[in-house]
Every structure is written in C-alpha cells, then in structure tokens.
NUSEKOL-494769 format. One record per atom (N, C-alpha, C, O): residue in three letters; x, y, z; atom name; residue number from 1. Coordinates in Angstrom, 3 decimals, m for minus. Layout:
BEGIN
["ALA",[X,Y,Z],"CA",NUM]
...
//
This chain:
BEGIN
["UNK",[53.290,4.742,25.561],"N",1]
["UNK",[52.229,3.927,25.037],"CA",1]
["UNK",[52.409,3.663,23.544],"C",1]
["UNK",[52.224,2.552,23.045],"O",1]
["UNK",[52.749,4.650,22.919],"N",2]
["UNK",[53.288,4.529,21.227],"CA",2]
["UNK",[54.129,3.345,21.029],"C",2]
["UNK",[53.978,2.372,20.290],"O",2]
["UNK",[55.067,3.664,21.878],"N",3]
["UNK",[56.207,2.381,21.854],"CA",3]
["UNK",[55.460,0.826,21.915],"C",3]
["UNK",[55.573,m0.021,21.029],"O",3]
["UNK",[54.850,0.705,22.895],"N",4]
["UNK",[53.943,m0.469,23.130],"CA",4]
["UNK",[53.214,m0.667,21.601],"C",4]
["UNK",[53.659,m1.397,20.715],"O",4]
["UNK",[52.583,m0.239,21.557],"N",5]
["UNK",[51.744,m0.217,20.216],"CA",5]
["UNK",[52.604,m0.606,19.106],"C",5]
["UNK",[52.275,m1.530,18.361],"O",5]
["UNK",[53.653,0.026,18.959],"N",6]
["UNK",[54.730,m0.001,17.375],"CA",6]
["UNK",[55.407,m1.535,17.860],"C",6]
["UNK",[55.487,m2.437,17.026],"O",6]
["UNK",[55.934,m1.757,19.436],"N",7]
["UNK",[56.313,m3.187,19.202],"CA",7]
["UNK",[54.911,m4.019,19.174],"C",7]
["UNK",[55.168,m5.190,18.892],"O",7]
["UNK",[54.009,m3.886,19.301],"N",8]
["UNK",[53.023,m5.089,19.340],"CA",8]
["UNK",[52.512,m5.499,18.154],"C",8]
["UNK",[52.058,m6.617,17.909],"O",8]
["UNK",[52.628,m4.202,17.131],"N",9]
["UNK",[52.719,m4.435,16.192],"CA",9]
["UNK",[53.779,m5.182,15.125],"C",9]
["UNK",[53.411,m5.491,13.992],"O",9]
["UNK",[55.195,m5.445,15.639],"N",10]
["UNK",[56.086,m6.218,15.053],"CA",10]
["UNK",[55.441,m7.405,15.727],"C",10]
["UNK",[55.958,m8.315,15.079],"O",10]
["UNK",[54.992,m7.736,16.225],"N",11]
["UNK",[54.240,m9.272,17.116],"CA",11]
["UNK",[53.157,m9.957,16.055],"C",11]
["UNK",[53.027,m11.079,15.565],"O",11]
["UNK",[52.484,m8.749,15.963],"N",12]
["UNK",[51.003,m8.861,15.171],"CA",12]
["UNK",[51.678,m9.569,13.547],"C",12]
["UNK",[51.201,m10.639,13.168],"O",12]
["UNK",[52.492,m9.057,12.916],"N",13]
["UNK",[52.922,m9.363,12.166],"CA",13]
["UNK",[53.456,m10.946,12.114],"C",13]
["UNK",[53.046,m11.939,11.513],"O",13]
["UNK",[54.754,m10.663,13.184],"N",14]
["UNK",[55.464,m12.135,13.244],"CA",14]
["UNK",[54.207,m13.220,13.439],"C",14]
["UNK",[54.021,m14.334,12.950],"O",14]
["UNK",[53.584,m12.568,14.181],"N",15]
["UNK",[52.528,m13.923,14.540],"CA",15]
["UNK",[51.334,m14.187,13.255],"C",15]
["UNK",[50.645,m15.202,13.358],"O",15]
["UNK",[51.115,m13.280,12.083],"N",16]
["UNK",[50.519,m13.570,10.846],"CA",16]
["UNK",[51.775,m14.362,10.104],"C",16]
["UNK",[51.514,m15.247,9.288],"O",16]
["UNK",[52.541,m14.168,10.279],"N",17]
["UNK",[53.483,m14.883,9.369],"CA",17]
["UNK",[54.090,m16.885,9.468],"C",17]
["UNK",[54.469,m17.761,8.689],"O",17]
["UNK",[53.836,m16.714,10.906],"N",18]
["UNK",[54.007,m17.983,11.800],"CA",18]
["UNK",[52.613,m18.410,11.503],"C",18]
["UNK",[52.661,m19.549,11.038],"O",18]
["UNK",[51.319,m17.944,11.583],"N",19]
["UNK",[50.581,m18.778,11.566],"CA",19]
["UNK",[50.309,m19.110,9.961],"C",19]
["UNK",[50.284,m20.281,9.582],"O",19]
["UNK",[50.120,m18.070,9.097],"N",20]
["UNK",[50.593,m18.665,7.253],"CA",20]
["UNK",[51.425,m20.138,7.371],"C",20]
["UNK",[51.001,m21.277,7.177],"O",20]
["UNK",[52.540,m19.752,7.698],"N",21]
["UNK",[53.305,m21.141,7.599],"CA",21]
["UNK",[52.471,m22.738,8.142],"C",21]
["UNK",[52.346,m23.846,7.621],"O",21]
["UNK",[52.059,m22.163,9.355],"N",22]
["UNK",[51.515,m23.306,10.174],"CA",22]
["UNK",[50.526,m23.682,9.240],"C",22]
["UNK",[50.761,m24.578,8.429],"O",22]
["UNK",[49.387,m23.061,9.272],"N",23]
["UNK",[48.337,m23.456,8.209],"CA",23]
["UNK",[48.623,m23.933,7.028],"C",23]
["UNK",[47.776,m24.664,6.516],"O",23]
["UNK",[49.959,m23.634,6.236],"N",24]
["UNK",[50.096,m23.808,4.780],"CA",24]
["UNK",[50.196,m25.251,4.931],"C",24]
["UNK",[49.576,m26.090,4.278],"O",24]
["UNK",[51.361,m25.530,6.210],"N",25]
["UNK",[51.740,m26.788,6.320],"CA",25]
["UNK",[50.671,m28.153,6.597],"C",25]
["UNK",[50.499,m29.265,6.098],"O",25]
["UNK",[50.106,m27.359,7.670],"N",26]
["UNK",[48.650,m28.346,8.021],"CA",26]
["UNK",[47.789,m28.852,6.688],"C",26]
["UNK",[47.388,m30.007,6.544],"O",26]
["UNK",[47.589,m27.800,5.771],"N",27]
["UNK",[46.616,m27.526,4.991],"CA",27]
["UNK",[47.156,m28.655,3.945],"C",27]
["UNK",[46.317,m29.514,3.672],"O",27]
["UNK",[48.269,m28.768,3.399],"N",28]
["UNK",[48.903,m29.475,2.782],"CA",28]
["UNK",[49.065,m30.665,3.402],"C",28]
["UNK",[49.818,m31.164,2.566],"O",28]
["UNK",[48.933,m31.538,4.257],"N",29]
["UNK",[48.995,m32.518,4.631],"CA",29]
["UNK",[47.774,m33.348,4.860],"C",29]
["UNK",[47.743,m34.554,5.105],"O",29]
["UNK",[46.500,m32.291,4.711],"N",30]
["UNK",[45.265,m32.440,4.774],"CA",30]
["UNK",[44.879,m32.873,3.625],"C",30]
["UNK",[44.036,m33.762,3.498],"O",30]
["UNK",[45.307,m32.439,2.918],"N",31]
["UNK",[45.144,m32.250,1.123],"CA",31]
["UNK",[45.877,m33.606,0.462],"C",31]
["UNK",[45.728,m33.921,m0.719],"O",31]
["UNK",[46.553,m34.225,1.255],"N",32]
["UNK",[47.605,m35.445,0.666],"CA",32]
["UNK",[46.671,m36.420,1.454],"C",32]
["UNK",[46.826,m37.637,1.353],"O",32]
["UNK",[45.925,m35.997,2.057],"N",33]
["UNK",[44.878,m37.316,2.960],"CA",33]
["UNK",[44.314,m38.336,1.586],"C",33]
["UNK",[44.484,m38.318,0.367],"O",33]
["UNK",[43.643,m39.103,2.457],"N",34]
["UNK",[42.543,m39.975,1.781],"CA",34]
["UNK",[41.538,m40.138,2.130],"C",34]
["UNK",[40.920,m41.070,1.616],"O",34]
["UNK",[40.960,m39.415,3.045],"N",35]
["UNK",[39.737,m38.966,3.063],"CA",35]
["UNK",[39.352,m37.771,2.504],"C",35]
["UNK",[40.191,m36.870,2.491],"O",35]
["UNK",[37.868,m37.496,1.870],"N",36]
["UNK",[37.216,m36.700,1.203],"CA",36]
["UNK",[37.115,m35.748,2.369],"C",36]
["UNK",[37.626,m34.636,2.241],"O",36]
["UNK",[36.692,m35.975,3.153],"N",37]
["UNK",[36.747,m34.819,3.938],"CA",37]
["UNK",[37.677,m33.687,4.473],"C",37]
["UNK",[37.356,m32.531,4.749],"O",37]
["UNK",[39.076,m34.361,4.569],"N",38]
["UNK",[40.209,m33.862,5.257],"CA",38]
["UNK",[40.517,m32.957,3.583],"C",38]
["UNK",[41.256,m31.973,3.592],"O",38]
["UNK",[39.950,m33.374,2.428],"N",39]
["UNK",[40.629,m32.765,1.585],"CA",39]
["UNK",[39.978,m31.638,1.349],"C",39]
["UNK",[40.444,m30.519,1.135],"O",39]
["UNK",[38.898,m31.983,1.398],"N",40]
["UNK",[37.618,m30.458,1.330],"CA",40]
["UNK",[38.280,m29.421,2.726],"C",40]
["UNK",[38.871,m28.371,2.471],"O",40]
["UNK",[38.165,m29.687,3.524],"N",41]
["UNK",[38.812,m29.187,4.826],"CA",41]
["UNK",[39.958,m28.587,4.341],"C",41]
["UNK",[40.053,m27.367,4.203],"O",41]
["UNK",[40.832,m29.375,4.075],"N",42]
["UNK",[42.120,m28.537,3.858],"CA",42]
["UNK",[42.338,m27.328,2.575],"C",42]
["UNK",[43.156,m26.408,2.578],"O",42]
["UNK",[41.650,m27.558,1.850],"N",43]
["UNK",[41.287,m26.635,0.717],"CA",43]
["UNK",[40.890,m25.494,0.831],"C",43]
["UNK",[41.358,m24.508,0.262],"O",43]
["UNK",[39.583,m25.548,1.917],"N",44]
["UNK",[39.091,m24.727,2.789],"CA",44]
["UNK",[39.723,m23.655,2.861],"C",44]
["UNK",[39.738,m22.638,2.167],"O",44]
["UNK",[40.579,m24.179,4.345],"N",45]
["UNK",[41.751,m23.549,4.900],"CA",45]
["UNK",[42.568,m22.774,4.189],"C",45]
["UNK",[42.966,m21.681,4.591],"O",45]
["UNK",[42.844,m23.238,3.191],"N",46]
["UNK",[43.954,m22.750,2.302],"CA",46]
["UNK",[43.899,m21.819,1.538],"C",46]
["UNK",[44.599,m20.821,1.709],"O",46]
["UNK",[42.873,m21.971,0.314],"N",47]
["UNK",[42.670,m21.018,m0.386],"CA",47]
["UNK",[40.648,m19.826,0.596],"C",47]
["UNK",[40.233,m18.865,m0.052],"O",47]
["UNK",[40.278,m20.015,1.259],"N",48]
["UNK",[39.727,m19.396,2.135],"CA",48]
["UNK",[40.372,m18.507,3.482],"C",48]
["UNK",[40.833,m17.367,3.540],"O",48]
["UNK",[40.201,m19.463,4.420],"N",49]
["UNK",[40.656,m18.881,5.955],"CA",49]
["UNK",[42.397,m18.155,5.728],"C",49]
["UNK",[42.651,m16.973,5.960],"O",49]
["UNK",[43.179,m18.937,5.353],"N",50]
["UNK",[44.502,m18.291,5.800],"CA",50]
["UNK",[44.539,m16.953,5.093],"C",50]
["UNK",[44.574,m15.939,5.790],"O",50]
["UNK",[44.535,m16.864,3.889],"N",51]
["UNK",[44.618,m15.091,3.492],"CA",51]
["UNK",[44.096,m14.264,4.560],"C",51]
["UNK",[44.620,m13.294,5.107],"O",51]
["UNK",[43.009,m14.795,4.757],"N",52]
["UNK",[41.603,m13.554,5.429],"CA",52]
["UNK",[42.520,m13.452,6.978],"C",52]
["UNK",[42.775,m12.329,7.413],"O",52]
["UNK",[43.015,m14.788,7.805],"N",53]
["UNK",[43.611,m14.697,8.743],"CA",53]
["UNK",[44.835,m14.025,8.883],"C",53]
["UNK",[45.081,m13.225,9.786],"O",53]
["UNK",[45.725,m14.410,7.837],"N",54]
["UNK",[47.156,m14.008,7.853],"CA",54]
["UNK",[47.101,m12.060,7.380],"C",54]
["UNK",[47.689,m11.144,7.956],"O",54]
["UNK",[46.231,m11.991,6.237],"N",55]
["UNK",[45.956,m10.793,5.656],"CA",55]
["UNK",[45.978,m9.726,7.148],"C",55]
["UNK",[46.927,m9.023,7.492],"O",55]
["UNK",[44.485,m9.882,7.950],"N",56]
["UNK",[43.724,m9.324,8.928],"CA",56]
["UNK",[45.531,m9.070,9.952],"C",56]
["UNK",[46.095,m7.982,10.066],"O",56]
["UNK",[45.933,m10.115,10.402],"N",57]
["UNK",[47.125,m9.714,11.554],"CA",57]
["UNK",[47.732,m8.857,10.835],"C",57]
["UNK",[47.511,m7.666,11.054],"O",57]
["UNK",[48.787,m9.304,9.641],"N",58]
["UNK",[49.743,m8.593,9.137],"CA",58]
["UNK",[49.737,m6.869,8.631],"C",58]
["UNK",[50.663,m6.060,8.608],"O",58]
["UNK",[48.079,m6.702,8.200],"N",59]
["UNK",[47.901,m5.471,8.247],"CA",59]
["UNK",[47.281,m4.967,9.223],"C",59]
["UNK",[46.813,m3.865,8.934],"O",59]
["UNK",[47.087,m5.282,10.202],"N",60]
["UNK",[46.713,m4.858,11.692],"CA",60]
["UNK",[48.275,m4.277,12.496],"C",60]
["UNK",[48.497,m3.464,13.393],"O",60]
["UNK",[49.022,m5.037,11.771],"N",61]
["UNK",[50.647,m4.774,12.439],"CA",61]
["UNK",[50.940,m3.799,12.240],"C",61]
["UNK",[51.254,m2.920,13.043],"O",61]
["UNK",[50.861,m3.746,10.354],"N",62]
["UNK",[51.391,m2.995,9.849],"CA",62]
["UNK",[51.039,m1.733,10.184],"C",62]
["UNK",[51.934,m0.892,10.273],"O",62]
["UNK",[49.746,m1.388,10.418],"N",63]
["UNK",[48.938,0.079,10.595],"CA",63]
["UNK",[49.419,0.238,12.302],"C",63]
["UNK",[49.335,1.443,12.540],"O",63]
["UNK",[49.880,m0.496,13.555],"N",64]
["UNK",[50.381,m0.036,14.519],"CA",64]
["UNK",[51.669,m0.004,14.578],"C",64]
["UNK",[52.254,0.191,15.643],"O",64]
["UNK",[52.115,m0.139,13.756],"N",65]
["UNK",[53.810,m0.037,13.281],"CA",65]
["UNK",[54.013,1.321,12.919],"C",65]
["UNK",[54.834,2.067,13.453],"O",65]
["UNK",[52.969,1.721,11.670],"N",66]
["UNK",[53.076,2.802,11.503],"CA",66]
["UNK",[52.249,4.513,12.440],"C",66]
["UNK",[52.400,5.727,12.302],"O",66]
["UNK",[51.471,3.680,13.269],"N",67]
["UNK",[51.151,4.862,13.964],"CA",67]
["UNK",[49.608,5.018,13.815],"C",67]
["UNK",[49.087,5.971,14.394],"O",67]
["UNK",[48.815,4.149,13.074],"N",68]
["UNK",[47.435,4.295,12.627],"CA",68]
["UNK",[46.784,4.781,13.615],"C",68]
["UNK",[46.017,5.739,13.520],"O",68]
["UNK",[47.141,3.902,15.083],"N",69]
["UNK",[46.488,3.965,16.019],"CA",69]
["UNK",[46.527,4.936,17.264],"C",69]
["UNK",[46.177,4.868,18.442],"O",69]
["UNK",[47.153,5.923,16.399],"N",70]
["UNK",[47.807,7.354,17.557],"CA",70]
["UNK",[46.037,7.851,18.391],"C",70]
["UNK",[44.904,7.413,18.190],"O",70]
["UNK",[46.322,8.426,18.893],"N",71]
["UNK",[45.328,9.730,19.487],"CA",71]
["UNK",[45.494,10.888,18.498],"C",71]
["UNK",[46.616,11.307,18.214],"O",71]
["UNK",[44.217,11.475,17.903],"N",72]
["UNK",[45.187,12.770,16.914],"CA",72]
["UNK",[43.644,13.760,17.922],"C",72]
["UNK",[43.509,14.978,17.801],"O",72]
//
C-alpha cells in the first residue's frame, strides 16, 4: 500500500505541474483578449487560482512521496 501511495504521489505532482503549464498558457491568451472580461478572468486565474491549485497537488505529492501518509 506504501508503494501505491509514494507512486501516486509522483502523479499528484506531475499532474500539478501539467496543470501550472496549462493554466499559465490559457491564462495568457485570456489576457491578450479584447474583451474586459476574458482579461479580468484571466488575471484571476493566474495570479489567484493556479498557485492555490498547483501549490495544493504538488505538496499533496510531495508529503505522499515522502511517507506523510503512513499508519504510525
């Protein structure tokens, strides 16, 4: 079960890192709009949601990578 956990945690990670990118990219293309809205939106996203999103996986990984989540 450890094993499970320590790889799901290389997942948890890859998949904070994939979605950073995705968002950065979205977010930035939102931001080159011409609508007021898409730019507020993308701003949003950017300097709001993605840290808190990307942050939350990557150290969720990190702590079942390292074992946070044992039975003691």
């Amino acid at each position: 079960m450890n094993a499970i956990k320590k790889a799901l945690g290389i997942v948890w990670i890859l998949l904070g890192l994939y979605i950073g990118y995705d968002r950065l990219a979205d977010s930035l293309s939102k931001i080159a709009s011409d609508k007021p809205d898409d730019r507020i939106f993308g701003w949003v996203v950017l300097l709001v949601l993605t840290p808190i999103v990307v942050g939350g996986l990557v150290l969720f990984g990190w702590y079942s990578l390292r074992g946070e989540y044992g039975e003691e």
